[in-house]
PDBQT receptor file of N, H, CA, C and O in Angstrom, charges set to zero:
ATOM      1  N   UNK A   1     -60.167  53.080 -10.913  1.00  0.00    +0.000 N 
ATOM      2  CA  UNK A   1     -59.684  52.397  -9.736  1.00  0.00    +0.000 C 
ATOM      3  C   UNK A   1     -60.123  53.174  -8.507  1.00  0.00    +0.000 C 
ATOM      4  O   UNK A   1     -60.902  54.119  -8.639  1.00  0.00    +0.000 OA
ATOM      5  N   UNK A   2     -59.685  52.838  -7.388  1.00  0.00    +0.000 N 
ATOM      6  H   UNK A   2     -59.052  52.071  -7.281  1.00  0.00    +0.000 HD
ATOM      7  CA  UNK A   2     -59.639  53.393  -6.069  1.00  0.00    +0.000 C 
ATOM      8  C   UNK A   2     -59.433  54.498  -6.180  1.00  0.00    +0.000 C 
ATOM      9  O   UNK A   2     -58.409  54.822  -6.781  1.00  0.00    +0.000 OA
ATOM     10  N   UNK A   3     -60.713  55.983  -5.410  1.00  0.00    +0.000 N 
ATOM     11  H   UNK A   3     -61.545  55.720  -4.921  1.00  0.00    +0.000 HD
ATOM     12  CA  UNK A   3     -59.677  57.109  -5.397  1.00  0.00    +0.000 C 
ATOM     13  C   UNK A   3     -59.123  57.167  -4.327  1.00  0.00    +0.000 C 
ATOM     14  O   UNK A   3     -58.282  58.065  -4.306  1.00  0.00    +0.000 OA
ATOM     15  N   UNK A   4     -59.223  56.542  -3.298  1.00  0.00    +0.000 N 
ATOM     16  H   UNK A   4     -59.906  55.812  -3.315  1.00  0.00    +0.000 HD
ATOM     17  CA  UNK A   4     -58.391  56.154  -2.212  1.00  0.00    +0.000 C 
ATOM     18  C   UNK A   4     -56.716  56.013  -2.475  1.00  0.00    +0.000 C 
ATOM     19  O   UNK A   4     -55.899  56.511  -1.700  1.00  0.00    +0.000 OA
ATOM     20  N   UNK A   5     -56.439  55.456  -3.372  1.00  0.00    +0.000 N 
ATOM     21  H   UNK A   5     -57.103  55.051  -4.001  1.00  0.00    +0.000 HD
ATOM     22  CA  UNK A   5     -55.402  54.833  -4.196  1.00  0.00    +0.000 C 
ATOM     23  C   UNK A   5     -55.023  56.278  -4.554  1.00  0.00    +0.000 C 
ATOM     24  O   UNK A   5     -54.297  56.789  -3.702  1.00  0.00    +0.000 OA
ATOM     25  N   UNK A   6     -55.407  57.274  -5.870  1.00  0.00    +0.000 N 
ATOM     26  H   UNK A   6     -55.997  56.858  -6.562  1.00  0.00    +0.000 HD
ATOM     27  CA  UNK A   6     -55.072  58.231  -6.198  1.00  0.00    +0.000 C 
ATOM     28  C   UNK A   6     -55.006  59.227  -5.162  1.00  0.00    +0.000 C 
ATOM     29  O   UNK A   6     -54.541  60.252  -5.662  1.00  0.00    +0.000 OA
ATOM     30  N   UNK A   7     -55.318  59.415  -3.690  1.00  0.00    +0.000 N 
ATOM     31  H   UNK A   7     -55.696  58.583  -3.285  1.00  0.00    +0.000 HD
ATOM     32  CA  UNK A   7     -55.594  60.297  -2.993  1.00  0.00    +0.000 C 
ATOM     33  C   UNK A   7     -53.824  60.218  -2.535  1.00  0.00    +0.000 C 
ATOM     34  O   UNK A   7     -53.048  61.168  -2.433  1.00  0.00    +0.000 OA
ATOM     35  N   UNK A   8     -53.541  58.710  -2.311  1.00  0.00    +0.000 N 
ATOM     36  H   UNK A   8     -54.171  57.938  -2.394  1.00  0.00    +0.000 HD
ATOM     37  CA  UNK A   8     -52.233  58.481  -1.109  1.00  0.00    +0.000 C 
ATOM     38  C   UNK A   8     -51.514  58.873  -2.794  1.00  0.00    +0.000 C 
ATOM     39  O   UNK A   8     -50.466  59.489  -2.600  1.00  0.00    +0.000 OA
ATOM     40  N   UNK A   9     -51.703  58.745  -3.864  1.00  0.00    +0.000 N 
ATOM     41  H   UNK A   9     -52.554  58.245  -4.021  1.00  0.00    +0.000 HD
ATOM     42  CA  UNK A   9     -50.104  58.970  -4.640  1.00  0.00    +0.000 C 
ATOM     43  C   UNK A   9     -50.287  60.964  -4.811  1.00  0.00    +0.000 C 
ATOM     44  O   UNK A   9     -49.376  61.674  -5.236  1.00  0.00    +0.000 OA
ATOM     45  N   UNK A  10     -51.480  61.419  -4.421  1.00  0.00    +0.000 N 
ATOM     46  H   UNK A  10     -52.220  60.842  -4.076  1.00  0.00    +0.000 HD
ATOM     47  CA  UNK A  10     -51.679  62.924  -4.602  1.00  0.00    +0.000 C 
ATOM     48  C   UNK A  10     -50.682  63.390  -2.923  1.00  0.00    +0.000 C 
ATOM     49  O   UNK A  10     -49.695  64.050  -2.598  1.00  0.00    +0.000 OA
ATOM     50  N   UNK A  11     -51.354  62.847  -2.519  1.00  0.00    +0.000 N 
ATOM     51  H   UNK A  11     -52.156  62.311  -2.784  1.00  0.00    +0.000 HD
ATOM     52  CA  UNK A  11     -50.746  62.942  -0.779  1.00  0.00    +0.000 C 
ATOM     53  C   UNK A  11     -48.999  62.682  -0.778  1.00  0.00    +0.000 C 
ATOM     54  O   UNK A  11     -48.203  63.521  -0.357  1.00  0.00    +0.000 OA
ATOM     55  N   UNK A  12     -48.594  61.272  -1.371  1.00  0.00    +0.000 N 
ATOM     56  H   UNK A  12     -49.241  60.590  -1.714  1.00  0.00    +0.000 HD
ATOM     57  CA  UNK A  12     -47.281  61.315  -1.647  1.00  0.00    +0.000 C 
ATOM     58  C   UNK A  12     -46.717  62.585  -1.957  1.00  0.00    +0.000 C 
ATOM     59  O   UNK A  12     -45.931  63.327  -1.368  1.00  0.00    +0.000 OA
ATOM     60  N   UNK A  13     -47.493  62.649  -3.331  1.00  0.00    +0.000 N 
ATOM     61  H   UNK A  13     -48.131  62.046  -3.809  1.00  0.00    +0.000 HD
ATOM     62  CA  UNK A  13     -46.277  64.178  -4.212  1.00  0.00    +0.000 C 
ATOM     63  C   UNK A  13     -46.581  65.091  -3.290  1.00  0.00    +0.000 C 
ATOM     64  O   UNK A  13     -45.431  65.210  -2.865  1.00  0.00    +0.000 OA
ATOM     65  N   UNK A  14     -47.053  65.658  -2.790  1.00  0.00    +0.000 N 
ATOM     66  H   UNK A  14     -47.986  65.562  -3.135  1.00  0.00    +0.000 HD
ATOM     67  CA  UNK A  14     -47.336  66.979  -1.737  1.00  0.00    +0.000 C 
ATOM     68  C   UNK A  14     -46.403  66.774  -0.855  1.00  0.00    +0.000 C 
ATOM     69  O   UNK A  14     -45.491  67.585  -0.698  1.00  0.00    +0.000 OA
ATOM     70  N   UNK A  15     -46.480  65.949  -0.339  1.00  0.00    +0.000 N 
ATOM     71  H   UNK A  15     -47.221  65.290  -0.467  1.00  0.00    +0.000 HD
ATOM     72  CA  UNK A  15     -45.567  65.152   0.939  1.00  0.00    +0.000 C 
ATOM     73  C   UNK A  15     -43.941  65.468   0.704  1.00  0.00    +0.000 C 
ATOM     74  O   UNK A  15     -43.136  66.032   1.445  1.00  0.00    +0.000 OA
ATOM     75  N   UNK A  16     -43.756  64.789  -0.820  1.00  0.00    +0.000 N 
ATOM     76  H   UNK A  16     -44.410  64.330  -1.422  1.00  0.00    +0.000 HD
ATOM     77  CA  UNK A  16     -42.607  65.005  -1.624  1.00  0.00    +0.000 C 
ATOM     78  C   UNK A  16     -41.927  66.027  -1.612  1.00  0.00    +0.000 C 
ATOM     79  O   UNK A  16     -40.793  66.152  -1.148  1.00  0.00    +0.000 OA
ATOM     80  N   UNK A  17     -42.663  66.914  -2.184  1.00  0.00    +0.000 N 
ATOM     81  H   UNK A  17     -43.584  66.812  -2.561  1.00  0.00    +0.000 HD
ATOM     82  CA  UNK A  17     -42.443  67.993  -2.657  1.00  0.00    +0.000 C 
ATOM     83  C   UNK A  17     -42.403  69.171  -1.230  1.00  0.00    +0.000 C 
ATOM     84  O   UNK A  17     -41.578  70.056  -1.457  1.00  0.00    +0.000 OA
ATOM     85  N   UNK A  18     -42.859  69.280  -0.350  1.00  0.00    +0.000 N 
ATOM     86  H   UNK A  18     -43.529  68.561  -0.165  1.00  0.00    +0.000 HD
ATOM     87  CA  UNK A  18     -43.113  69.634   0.935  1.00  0.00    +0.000 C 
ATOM     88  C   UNK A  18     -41.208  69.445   1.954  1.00  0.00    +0.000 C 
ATOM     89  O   UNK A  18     -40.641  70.255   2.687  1.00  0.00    +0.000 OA
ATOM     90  N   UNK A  19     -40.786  68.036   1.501  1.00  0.00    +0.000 N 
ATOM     91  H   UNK A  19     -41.247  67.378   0.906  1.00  0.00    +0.000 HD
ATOM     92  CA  UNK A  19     -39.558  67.729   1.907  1.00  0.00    +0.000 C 
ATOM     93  C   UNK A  19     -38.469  68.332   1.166  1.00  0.00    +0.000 C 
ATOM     94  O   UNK A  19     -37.496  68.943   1.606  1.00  0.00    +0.000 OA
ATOM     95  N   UNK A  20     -38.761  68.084   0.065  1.00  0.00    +0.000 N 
ATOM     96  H   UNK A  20     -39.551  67.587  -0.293  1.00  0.00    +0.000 HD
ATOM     97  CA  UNK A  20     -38.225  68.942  -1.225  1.00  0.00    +0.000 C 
ATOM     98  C   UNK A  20     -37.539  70.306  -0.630  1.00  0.00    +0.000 C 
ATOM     99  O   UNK A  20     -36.344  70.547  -0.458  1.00  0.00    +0.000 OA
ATOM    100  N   UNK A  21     -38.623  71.073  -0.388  1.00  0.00    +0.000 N 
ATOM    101  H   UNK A  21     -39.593  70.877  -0.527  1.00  0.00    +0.000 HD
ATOM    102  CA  UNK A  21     -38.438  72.877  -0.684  1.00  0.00    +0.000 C 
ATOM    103  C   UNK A  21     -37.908  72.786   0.914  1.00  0.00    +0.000 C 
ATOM    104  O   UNK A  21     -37.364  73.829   1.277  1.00  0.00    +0.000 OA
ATOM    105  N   UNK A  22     -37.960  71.896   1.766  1.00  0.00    +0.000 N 
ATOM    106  H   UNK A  22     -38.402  71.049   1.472  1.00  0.00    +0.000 HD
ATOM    107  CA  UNK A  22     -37.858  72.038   2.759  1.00  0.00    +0.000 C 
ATOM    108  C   UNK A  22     -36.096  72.373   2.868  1.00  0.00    +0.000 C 
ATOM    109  O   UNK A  22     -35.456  73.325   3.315  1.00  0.00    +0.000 OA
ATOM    110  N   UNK A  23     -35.687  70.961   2.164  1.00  0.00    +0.000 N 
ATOM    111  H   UNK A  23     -36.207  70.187   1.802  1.00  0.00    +0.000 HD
ATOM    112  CA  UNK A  23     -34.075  70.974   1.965  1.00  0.00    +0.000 C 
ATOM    113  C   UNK A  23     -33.450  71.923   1.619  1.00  0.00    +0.000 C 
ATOM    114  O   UNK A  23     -32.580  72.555   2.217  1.00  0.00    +0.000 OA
ATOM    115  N   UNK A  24     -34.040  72.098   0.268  1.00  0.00    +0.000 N 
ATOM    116  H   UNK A  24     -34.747  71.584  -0.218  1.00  0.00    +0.000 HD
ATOM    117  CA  UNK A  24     -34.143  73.547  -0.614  1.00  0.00    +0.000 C 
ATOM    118  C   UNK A  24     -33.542  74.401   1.001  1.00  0.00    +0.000 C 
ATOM    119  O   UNK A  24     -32.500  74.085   1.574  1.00  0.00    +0.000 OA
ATOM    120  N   UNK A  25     -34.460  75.448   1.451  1.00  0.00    +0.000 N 
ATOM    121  H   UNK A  25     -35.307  75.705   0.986  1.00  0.00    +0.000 HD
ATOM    122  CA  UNK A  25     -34.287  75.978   2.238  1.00  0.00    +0.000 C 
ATOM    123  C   UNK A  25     -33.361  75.759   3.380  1.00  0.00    +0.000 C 
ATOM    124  O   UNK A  25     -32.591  76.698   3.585  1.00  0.00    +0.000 OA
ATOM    125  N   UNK A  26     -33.277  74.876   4.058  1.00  0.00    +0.000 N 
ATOM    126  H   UNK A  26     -33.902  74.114   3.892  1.00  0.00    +0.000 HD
ATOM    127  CA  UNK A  26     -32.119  74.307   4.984  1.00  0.00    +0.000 C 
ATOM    128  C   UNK A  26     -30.961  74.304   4.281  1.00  0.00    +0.000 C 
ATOM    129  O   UNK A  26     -30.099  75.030   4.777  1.00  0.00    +0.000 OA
ATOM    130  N   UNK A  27     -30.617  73.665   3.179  1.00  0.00    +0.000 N 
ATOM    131  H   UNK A  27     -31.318  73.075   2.777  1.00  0.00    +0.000 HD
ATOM    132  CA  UNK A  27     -29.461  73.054   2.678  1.00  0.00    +0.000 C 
ATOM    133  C   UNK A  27     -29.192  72.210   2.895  1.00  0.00    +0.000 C 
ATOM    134  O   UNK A  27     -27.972  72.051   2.855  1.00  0.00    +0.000 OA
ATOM    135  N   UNK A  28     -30.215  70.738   3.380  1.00  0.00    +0.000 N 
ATOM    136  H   UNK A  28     -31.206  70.867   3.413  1.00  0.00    +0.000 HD
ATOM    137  CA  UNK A  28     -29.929  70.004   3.219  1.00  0.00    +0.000 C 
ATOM    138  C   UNK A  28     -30.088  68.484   2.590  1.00  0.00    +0.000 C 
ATOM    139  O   UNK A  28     -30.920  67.590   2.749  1.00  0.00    +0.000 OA
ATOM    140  N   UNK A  29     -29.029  68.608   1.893  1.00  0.00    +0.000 N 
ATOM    141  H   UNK A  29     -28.354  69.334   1.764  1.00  0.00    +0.000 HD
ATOM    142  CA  UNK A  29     -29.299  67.835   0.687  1.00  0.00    +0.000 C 
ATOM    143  C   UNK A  29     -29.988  66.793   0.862  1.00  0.00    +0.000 C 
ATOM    144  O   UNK A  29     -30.702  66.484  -0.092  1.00  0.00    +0.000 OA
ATOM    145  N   UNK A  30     -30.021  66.149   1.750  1.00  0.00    +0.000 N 
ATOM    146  H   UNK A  30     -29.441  66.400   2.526  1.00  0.00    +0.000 HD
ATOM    147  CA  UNK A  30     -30.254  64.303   2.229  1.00  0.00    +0.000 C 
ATOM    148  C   UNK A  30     -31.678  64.709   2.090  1.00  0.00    +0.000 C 
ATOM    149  O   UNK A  30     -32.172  64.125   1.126  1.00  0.00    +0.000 OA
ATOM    150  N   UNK A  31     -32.665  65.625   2.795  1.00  0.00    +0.000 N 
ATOM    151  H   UNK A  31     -32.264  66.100   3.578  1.00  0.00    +0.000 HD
ATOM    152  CA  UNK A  31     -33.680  65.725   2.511  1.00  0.00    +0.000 C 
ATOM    153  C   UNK A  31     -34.342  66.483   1.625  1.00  0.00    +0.000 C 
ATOM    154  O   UNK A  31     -35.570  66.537   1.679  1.00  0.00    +0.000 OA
ATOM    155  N   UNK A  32     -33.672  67.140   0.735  1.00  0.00    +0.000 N 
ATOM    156  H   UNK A  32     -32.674  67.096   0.691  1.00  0.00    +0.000 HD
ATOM    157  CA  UNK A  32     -34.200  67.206  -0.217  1.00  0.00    +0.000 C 
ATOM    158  C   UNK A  32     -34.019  66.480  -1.391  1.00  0.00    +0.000 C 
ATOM    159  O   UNK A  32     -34.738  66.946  -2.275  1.00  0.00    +0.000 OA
ATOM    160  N   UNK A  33     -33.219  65.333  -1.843  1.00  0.00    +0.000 N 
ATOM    161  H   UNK A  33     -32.635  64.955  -1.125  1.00  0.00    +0.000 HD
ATOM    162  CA  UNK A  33     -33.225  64.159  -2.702  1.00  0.00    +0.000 C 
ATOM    163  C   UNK A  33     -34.219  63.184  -1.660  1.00  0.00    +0.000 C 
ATOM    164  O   UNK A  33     -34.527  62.297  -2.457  1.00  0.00    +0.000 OA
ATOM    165  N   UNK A  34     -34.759  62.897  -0.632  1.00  0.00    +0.000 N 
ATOM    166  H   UNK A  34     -34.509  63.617   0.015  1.00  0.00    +0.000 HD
ATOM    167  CA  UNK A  34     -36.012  62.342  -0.548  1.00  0.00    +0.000 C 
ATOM    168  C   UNK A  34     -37.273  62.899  -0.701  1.00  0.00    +0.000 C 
ATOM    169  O   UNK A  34     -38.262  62.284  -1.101  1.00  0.00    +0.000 OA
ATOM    170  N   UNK A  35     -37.230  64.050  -0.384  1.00  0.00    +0.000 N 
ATOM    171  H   UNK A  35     -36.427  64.549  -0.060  1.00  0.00    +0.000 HD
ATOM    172  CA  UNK A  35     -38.004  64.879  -0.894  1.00  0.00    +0.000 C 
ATOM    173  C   UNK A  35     -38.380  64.834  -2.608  1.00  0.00    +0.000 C 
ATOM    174  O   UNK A  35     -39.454  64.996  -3.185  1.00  0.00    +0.000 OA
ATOM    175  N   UNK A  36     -37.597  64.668  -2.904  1.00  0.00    +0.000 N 
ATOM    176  H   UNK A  36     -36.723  64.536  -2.434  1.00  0.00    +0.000 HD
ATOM    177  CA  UNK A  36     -37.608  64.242  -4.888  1.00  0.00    +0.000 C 
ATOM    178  C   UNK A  36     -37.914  62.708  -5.002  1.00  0.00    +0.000 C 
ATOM    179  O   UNK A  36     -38.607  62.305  -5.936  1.00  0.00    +0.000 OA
ATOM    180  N   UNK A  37     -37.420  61.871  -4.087  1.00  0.00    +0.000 N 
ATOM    181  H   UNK A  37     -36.857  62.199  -3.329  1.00  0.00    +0.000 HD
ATOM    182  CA  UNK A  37     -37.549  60.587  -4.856  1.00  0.00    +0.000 C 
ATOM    183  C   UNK A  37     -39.381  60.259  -3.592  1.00  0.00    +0.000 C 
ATOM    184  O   UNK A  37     -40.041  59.276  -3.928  1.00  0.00    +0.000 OA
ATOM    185  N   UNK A  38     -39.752  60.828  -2.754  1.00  0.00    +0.000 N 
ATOM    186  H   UNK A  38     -39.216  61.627  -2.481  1.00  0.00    +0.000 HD
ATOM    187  CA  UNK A  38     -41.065  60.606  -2.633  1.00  0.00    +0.000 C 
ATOM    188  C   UNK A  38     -42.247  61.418  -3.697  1.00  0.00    +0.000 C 
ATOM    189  O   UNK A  38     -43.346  60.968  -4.021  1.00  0.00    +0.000 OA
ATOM    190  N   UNK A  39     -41.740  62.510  -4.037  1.00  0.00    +0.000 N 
ATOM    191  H   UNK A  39     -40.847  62.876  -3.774  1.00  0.00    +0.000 HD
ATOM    192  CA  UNK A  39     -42.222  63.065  -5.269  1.00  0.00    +0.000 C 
ATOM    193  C   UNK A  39     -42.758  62.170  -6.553  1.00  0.00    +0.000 C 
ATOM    194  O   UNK A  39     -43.852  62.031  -7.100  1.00  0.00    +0.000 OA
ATOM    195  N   UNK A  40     -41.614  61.707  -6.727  1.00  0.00    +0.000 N 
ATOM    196  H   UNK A  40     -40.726  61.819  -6.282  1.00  0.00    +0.000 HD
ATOM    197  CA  UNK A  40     -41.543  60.920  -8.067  1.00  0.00    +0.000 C 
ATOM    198  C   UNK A  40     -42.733  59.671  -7.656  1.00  0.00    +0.000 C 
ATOM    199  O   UNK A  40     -43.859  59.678  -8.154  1.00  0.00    +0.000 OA
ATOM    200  N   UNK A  41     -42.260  58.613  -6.658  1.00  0.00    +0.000 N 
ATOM    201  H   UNK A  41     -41.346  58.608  -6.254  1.00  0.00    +0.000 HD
ATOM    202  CA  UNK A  41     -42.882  57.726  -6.230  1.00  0.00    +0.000 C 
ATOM    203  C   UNK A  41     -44.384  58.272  -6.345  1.00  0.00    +0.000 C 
ATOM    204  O   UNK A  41     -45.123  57.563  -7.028  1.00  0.00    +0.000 OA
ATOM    205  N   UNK A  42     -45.068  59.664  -5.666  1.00  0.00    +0.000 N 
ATOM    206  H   UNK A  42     -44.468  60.241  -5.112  1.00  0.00    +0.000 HD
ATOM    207  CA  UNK A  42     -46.132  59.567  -5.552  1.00  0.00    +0.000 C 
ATOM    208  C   UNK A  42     -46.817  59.744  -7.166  1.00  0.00    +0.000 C 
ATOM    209  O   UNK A  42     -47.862  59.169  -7.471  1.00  0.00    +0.000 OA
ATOM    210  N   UNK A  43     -46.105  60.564  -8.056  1.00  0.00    +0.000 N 
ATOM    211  H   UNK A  43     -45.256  61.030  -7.808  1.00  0.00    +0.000 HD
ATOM    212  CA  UNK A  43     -46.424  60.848  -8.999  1.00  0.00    +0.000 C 
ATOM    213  C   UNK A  43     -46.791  59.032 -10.350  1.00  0.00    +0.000 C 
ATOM    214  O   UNK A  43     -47.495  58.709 -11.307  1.00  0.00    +0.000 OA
ATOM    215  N   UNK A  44     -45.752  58.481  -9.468  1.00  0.00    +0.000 N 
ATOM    216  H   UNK A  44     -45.181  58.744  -8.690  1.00  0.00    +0.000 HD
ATOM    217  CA  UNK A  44     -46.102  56.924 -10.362  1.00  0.00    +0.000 C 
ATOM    218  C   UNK A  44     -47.207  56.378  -9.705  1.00  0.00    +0.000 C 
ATOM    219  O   UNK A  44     -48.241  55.971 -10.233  1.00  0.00    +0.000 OA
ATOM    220  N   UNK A  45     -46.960  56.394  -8.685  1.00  0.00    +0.000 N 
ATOM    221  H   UNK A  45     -46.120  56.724  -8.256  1.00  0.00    +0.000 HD
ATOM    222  CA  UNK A  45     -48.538  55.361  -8.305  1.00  0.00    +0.000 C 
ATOM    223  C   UNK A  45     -49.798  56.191  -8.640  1.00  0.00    +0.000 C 
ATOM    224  O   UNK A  45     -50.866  55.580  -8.686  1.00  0.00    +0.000 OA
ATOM    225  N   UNK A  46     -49.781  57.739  -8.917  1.00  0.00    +0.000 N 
ATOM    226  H   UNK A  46     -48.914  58.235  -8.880  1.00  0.00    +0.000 HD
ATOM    227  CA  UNK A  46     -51.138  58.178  -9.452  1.00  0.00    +0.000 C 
ATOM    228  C   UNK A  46     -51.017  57.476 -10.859  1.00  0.00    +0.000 C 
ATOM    229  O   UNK A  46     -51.570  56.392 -11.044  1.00  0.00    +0.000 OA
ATOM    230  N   UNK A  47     -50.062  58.299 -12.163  1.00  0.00    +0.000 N 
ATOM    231  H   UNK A  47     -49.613  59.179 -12.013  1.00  0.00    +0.000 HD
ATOM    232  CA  UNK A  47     -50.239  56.981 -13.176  1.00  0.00    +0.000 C 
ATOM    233  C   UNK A  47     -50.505  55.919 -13.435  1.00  0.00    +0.000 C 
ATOM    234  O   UNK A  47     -51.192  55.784 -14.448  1.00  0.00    +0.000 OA
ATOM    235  N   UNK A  48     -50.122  54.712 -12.698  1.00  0.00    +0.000 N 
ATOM    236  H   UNK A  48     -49.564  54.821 -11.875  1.00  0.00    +0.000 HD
ATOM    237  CA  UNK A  48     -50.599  53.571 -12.616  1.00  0.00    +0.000 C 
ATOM    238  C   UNK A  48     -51.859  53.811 -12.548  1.00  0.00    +0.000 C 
ATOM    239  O   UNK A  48     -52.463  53.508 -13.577  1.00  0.00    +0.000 OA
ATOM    240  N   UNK A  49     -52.856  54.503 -11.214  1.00  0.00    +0.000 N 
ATOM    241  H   UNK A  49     -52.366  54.749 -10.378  1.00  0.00    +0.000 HD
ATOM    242  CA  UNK A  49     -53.654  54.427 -11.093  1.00  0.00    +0.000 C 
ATOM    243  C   UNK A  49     -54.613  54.680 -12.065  1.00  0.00    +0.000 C 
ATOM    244  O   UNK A  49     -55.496  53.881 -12.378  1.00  0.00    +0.000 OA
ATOM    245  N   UNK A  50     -54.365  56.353 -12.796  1.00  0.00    +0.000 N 
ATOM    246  H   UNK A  50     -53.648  57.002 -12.542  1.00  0.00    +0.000 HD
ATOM    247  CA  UNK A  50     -55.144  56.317 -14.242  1.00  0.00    +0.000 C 
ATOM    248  C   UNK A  50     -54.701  55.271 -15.668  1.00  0.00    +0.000 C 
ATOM    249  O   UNK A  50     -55.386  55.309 -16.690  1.00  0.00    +0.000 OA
ATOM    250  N   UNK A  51     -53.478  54.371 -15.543  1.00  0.00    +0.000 N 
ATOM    251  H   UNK A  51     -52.922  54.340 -14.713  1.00  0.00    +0.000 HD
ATOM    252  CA  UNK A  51     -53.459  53.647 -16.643  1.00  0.00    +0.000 C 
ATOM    253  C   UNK A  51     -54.591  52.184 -16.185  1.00  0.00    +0.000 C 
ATOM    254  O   UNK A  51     -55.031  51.397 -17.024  1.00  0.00    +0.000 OA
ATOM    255  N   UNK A  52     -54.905  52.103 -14.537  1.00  0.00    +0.000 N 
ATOM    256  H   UNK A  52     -54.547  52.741 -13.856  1.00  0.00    +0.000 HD
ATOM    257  CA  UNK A  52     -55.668  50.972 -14.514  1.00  0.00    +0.000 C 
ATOM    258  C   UNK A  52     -56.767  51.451 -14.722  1.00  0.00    +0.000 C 
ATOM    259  O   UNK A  52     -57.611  50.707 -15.220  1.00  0.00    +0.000 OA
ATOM    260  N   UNK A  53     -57.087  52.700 -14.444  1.00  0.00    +0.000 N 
ATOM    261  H   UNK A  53     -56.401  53.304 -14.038  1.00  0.00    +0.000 HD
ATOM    262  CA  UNK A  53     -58.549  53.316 -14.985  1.00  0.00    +0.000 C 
ATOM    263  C   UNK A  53     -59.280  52.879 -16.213  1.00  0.00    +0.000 C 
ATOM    264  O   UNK A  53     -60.400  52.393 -16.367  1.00  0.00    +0.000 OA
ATOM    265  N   UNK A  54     -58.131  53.254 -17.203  1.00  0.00    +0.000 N 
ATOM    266  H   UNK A  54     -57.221  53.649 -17.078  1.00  0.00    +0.000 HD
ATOM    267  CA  UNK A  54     -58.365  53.331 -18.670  1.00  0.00    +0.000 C 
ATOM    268  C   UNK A  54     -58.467  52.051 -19.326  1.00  0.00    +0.000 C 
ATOM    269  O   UNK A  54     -59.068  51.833 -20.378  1.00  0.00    +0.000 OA
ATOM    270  N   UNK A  55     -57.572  50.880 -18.329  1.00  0.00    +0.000 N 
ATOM    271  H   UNK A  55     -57.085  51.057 -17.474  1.00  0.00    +0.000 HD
ATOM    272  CA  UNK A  55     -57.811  49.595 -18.978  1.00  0.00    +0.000 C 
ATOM    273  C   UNK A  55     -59.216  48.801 -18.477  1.00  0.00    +0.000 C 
ATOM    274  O   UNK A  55     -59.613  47.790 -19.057  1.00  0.00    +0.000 OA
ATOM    275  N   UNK A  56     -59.844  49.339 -17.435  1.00  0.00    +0.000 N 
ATOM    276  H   UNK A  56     -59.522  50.160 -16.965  1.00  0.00    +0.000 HD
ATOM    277  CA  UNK A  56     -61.034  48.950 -16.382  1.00  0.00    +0.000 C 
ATOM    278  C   UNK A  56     -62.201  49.224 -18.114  1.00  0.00    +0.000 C 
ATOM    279  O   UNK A  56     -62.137  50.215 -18.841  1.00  0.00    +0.000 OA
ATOM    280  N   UNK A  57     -63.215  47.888 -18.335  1.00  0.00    +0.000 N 
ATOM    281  H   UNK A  57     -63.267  47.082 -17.744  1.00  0.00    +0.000 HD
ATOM    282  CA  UNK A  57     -64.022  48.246 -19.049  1.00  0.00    +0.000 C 
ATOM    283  C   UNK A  57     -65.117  48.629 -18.727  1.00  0.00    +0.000 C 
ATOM    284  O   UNK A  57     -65.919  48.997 -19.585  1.00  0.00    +0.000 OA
TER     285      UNK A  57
């Protein structure tokens, strides 16, 4: 598929994870459970992306 496509779900998790440690550090929670659930999000749309890979003949 698109690596355009895999770039924004690589970019997501960084992004994610970036908000994540951020909370982490602050203490605060609100952003670091978005920090996790943009994580996750980016981490599915890369999957998708290699399961449309694999079905592409």
């Amino acid at each position: 598929m698109s690596i355009s496509k895999k770039a924004k779900g690589v970019a997501k998790t960084a992004e994610g994870k970036t908000k994540e440690t951020a909370g982490k550090i602050t203490g605060n929670k609100d952003l670091e459970l978005k920090g996790k659930a943009e994580k996750t999000q980016g981490r599915a749309r890369k999957t998708v992306e290699k399961g449309k890979d694999l079905l592409e003949p």
